[in-house]
C-alpha positions in Angstrom: 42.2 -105.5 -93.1 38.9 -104.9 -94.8 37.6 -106.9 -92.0 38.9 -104.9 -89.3 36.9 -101.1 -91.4 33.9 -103.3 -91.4 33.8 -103.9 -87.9 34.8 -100.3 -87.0 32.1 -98.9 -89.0 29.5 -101.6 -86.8 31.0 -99.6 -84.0 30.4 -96.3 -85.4 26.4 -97.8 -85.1 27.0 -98.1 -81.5 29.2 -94.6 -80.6 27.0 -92.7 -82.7 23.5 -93.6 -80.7 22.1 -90.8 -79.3 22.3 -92.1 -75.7 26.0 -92.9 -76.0 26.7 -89.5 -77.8 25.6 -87.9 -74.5 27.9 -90.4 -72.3 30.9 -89.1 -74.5 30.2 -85.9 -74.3 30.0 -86.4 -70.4 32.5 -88.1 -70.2 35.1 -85.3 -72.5 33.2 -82.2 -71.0 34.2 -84.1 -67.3 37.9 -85.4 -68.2 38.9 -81.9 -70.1 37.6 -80.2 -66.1 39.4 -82.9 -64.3 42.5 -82.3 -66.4 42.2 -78.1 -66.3 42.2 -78.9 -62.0 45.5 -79.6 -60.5 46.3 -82.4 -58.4 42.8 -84.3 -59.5 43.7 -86.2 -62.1 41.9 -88.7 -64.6 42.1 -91.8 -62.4 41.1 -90.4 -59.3 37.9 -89.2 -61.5 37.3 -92.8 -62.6 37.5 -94.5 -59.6 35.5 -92.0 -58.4 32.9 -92.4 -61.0 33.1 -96.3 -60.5 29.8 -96.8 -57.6 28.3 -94.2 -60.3 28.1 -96.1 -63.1 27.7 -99.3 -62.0 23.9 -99.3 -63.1 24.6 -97.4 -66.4 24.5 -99.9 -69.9 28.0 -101.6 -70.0 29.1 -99.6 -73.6 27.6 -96.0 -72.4 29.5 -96.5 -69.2 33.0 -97.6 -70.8 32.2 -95.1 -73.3 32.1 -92.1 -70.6 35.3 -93.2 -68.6 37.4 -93.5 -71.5 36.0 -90.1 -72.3 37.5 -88.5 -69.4 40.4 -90.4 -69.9 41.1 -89.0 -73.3 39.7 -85.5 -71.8 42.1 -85.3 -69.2 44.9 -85.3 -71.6 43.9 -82.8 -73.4 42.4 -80.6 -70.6 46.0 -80.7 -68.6 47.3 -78.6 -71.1 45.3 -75.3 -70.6 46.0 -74.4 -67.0 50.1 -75.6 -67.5 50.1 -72.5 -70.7 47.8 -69.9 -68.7 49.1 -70.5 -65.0 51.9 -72.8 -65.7 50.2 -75.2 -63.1 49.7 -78.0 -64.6 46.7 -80.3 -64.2 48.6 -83.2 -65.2 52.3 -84.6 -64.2 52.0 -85.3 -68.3 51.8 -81.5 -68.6 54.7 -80.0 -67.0 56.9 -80.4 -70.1 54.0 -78.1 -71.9 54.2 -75.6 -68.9 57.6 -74.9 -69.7 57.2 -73.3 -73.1 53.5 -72.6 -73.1 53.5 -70.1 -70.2 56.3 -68.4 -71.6 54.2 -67.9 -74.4 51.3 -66.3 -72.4 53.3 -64.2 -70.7 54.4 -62.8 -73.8 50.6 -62.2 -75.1 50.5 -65.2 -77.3 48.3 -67.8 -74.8 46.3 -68.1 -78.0 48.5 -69.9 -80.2 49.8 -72.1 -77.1 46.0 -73.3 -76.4 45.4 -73.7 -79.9 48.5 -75.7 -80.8 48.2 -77.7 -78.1 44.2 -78.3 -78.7 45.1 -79.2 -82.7 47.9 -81.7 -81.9 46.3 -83.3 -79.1 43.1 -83.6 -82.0 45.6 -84.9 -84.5 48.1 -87.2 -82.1 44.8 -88.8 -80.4 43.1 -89.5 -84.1 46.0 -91.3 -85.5 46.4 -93.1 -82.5 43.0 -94.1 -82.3 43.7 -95.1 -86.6 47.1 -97.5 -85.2 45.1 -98.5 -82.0 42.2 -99.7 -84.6 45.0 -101.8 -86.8 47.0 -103.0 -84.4 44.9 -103.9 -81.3 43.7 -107.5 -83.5 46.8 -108.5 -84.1 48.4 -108.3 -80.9 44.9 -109.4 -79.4 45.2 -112.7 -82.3 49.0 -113.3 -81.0 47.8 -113.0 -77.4 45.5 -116.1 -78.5 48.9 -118.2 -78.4 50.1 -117.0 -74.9 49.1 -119.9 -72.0 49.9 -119.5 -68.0 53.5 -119.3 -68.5 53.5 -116.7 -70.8 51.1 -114.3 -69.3 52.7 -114.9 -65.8 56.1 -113.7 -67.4 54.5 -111.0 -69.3 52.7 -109.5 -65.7 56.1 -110.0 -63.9 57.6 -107.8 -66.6 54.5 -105.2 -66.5 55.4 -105.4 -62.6 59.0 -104.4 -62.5 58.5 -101.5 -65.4 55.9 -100.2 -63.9 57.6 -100.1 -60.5 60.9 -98.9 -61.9 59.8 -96.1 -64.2 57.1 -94.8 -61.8 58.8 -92.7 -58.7 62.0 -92.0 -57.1 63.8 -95.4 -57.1 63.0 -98.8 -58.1 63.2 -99.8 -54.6 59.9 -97.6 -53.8 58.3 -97.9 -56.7 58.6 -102.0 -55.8 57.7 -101.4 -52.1 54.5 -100.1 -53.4 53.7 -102.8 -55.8 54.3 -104.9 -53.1 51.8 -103.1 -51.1 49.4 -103.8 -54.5 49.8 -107.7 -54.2 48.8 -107.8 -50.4 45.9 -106.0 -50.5 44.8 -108.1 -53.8 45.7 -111.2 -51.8 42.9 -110.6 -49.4 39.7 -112.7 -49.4 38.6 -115.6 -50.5 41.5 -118.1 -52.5 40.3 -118.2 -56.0 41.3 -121.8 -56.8 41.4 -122.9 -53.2 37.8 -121.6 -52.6 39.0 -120.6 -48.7 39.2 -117.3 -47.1 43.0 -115.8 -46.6 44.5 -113.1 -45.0 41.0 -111.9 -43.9 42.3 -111.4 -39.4 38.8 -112.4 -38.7 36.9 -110.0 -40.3 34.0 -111.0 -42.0 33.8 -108.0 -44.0 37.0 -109.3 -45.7 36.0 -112.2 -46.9 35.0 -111.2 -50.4 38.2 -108.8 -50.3 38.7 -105.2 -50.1 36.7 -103.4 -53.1 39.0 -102.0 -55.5 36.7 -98.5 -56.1 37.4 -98.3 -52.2 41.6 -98.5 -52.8 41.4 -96.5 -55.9 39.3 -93.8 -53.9 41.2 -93.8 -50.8 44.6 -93.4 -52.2 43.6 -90.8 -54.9 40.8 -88.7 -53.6 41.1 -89.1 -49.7 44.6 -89.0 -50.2 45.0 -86.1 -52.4 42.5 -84.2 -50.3 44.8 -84.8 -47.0 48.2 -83.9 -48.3 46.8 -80.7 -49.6 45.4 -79.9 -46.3 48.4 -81.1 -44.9 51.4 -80.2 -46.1 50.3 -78.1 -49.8 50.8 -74.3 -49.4 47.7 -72.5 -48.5 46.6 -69.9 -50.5 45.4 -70.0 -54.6 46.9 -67.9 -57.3 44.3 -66.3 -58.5 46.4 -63.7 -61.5 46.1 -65.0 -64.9 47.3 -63.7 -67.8 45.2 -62.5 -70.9 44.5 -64.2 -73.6 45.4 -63.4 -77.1 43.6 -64.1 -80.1 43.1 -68.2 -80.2 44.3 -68.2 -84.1 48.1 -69.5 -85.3 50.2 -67.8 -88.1 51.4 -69.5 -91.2 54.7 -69.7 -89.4 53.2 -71.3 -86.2 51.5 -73.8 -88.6 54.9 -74.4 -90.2 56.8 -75.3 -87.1 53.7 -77.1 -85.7 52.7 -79.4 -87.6 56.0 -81.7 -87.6 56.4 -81.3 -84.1 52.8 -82.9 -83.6 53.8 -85.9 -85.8 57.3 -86.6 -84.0 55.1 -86.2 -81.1 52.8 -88.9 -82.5 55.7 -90.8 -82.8 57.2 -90.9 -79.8 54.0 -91.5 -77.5 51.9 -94.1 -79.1 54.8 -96.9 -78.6 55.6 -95.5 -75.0 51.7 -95.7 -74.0 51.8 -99.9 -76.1 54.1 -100.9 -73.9 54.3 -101.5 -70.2 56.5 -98.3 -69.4 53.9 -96.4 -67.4 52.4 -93.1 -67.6 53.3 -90.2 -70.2 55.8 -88.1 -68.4 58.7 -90.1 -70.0 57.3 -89.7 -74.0 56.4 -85.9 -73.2 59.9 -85.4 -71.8 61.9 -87.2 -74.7 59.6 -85.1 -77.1 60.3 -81.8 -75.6 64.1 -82.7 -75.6 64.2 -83.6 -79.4 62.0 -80.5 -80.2 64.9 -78.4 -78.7 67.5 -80.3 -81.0 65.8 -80.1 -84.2 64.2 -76.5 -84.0 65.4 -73.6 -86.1 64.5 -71.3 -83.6 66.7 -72.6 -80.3 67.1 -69.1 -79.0 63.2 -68.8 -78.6 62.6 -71.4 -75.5 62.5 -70.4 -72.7 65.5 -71.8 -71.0 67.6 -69.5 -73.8 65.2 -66.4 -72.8 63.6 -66.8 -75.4 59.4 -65.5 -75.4 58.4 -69.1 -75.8 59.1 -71.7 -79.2 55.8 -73.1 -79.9 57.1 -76.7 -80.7 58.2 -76.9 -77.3 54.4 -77.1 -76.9 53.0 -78.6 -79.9 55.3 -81.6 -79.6 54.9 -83.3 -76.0 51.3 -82.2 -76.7 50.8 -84.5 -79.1 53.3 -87.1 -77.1 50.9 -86.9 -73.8 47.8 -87.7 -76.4 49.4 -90.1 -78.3 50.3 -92.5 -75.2 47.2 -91.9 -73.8 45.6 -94.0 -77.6 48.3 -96.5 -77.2 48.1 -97.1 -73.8 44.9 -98.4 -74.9 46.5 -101.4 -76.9 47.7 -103.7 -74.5 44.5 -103.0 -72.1 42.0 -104.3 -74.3 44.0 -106.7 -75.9 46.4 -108.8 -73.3 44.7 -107.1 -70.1 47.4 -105.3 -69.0 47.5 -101.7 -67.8 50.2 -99.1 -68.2 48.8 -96.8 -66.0 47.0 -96.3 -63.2 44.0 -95.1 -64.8 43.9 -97.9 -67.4 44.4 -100.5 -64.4 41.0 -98.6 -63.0 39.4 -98.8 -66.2 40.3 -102.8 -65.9 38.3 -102.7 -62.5 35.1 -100.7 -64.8 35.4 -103.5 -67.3 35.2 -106.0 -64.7 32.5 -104.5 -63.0 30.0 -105.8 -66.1 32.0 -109.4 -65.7 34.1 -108.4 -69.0 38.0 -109.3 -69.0 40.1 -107.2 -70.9 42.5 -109.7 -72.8 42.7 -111.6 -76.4 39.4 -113.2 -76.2 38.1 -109.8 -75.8 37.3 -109.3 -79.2 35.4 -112.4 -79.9 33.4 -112.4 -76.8 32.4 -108.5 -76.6 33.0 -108.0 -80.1 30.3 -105.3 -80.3 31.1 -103.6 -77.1 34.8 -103.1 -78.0 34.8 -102.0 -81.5 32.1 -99.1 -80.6 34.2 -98.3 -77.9 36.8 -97.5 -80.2 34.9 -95.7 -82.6 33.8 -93.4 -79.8 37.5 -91.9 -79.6 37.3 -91.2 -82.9 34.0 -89.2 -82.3 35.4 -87.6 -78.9 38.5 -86.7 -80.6 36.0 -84.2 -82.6 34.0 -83.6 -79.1 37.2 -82.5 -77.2 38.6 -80.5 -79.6 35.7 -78.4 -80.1 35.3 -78.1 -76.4 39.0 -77.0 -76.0 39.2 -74.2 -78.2 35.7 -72.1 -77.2 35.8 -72.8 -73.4 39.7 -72.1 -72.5 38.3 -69.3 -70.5 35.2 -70.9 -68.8 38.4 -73.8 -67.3 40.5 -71.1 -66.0 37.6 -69.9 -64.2 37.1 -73.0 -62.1 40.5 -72.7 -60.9 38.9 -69.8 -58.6 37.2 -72.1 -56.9 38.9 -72.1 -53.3 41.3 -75.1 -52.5 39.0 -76.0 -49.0 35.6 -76.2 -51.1 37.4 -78.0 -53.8 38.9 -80.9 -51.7 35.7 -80.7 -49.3 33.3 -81.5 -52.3 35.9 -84.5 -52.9 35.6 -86.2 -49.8 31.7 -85.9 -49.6 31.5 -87.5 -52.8 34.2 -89.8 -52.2 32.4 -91.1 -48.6 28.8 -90.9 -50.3 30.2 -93.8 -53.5 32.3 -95.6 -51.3 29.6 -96.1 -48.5 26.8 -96.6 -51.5 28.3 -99.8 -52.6 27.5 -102.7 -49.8 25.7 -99.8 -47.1 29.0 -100.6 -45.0 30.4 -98.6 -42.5 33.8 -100.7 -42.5 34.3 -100.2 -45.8 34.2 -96.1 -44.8 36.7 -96.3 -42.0 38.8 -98.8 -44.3 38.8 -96.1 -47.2 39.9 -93.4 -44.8 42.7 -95.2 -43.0 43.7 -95.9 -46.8 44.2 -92.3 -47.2 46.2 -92.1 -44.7 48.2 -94.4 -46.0 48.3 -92.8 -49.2 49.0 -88.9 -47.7 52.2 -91.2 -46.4 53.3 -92.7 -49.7 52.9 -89.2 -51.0 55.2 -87.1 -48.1 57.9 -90.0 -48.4 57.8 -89.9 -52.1 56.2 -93.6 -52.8 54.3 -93.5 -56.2 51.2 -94.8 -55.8 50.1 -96.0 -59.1 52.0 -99.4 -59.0 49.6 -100.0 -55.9 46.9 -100.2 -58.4 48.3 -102.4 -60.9 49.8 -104.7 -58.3 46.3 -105.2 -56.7 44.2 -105.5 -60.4 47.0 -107.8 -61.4 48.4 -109.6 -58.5 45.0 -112.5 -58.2 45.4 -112.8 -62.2 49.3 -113.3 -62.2 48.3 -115.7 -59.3 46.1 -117.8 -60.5 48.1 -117.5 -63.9 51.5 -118.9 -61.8 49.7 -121.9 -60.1 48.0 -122.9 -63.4 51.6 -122.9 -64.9 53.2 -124.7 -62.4 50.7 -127.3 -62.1 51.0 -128.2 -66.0 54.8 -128.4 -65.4 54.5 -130.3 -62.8 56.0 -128.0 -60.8 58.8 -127.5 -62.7 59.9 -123.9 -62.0 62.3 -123.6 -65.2 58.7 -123.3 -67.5 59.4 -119.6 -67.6 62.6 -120.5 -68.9 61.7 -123.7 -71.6 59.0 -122.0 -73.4 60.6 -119.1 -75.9 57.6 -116.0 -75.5 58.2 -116.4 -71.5 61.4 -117.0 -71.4 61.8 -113.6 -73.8 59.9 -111.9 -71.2 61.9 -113.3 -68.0 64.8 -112.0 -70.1 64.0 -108.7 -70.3 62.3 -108.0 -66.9 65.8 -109.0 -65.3 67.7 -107.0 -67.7 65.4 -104.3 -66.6 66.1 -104.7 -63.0 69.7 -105.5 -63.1 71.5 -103.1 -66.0 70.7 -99.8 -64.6 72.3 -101.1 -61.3 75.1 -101.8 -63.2 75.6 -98.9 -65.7 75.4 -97.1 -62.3 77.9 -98.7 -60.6 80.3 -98.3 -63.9 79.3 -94.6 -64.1 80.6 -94.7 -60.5 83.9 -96.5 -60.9 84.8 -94.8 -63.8 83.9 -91.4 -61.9 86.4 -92.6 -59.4 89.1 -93.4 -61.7 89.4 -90.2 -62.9 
């Protein structure tokens, strides 16, 4: 343990440089705008910011993207309570009660509530991520091929089954993932697959290029497409940013339940906050005091209903950071982007992390610690500045996109392929949005289709090709056990709801 403060407090020496300072406070002042804009999102930002930072030093750069990461969480919030639009799917839950607050003249409270529990949630994740992330990293060190093949399969099918309408879409999708990460050259064969000729292929499709295409291009094409046209432009005024004793009172255990519930939904491979923010709101409604004050009851808004998934969306958003830097695996789509940033300086995310980038990881931590600070002194001043920026017209917005979007894409290899190849991706992404696909499984089934690959073939060539490894060895067979029991039981509750529907 003493171990572990001792080699925070080296990477306090690296946040706290005055060069990385500024890349933090990029990087929050950029994730809080990201997450104030609807329909943007943190990992379209990243991705976008991937060409960007490519020639940026390898912990200022990791430092700024995790910035907006942890930025967008917070900055979702503010437009969901003043407009209830949210920036963030994560935020909806808080539009529900924090709106109805505004209405009522108490937008204040809302803001500040959900700025002090996001500061709070984010810190003591930060505090678990710091104890736990070495001992799952130093357990990690025991995993070989068999057990990380099992453990990707399982990120696979949760990812695909919690993200989007039906597990059948959310696994057409991943699917989608694999092929494209299949393309190129074979990374144990050494021969070029998949590639229809194209010389351009050879060396694979770039990630940024997926990663843009689906979330900017894509993003900007369905709102031209099928979004209604027009931009609400009333807001409501804001009230005095300070909380009663009572608001403090019913706050401050709705932040730590909050705590509670999101930091072991983000450390596992569930995907994405919605679920933790949703299970937080829900309990918040059964333990309050107050139940006639939400909104659903006509009530003028219970400020749990806001403090709680608040600190839930934050929360995930620290622990989601566990099994990234420690077994490689993301549970989102912008943590499987900020795999691709990571790789981008020849750094694997995964239990040898720690002892090879020793340095660059633990200062990376300690800069959440200082951007907690950073973000919560930039959400309480500047609500008003953010709503502001949601007057900026909806053809300017999305224009500005795509010229920055073709300009990083097109900077990479000076390709013009690679432009048309980004665009026809959008298209393929305005698609998966009209028919309801997610696309985030895309991501992680590209990022880790080649490693759960190569992971499978080095398996089955120390097995001989004996299939039943995943089965023989206890961690993976653990793993196979649960992915199928993921797949199969809510099929069959299903069915059973059904039959017993029937029967009566």
């Amino acid at each position: 343990m003493m171990e572990t403060w001792t080699l925070l407090l080296g990477g306090f020496g690296t946040a706290l440089q005055p060069m990385n300072l500024m890349w933090a406070f990029i990087g929050c002042l950029l994730g809080t705008a990201i997450g104030v804009l609807p329909g943007i999102g943190p990992a379209l930002t990243v991705a976008m910011l991937l060409p960007v930072t490519a020639k940026v030093d390898p912990a200022g750069a990791l430092i700024m993207l995790c910035g907006v990461y942890y930025g967008a969480a917070y900055g979702g919030s503010t437009t969901s309570i003043l407009m209830n639009t949210p920036g963030e799917s994560s935020s909806i839950m808080t539009a529900l009660e924090g709106n109805t607050m505004a209405k009522y003249g108490r937008a204040g409270p809302a803001l500040a509530t959900s700025a002090i529990g996001s500061f709070i949630a984010g810190t003591i994740g930060v505090v678990l991520l710091t104890l736990f992330a070495p001992l799952v990293a130093d357990l990690a060190l025991k995993f070989g091929p068999a057990e990380f093949f099992s453990l990707m399969v399982l990120a696979f099918v949760t990812v695909s089954s919690v993200l989007g309408a039906s597990m059948l879409r959310g696994m057409v999708s991943l699917a989608l993932g694999l092929a494209i990460g299949l393309v190129g050259m074979d990374s144990i064969a050494g021969i070029p697959r998949y590639t229809a000729g194209v010389p351009e292929l050879i060396d694979g499709i770039e990630f940024v290029l997926v990663a843009v295409g689906l979330f900017a291009v894509g993003e900007a094409l369905y709102s031209v497409l099928y979004d209604p046209k027009g931009d609400a432009t009333e807001r409501n005024k804001m009230s005095s940013i300070w909380m009663t004793k009572d608001d403090w009172k019913r706050s401050w255990p709705a932040w730590l339940r909050g705590t509670a519930i999101g930091f072991p939904f983000g450390s596992i491979p569930a995907g994405g906050a919605e679920i933790p923010t949703f299970l937080s709101y829900s309990t918040e409604r059964k333990l309050s005091k107050f139940p006639k004050e939400f909104s659903g009851e006509g009530g003028k808004g219970a400020i749990e209903g806001v403090a709680g998934p608040e600190a839930a969306n934050n929360a995930t958003a620290a622990g989601a950071l566990v099994p990234l830097l420690t077994l490689g695996i993301p549970t989102s789509a912008t943590a499987a982007i900020l795999i691709a940033a990571f790789q981008n300086y020849n750094i694997q995310p995964g239990p040898l992390l720690f002892q090879t980038s020793g340095p660059l990881v633990w200062g990376l931590i300690a800069s959440l610690y200082v951007g907690n600070v950073m973000l919560l002194v930039l959400n309480l001043p500047l609500v008003g500045m953010w709503a502001r920026l949601l007057t900026i017209p909806k053809p300017q917005l999305y224009a500005g996109i795509l010229v920055f979007a073709s300009i990083g894409v097109y900077g990479m290899r000076q390709s013009a392929f690679d432009l048309v190849l980004m665009y026809v991706i959008g298209v393929i992404g305005v698609i998966m949005r009209r028919f309801d696909f997610p696309v985030a499984p895309v991501i992680v089934g590209m990022i880790l289709g080649p490693m759960a690959e190569k992971q499978l073939r080095n398996a089955l060539a120390i097995a001989q090709g004996d299939w039943l490894i995943f089965f023989k060895q206890p961690i993976a067979c653990t793993f196979m056990v649960i992915t199928i029991a993921v797949m199969f039981v809510p099929i069959i509750l299903r069915k059973r709801g059904v039959r017993l529907a029937e029967d009566d």
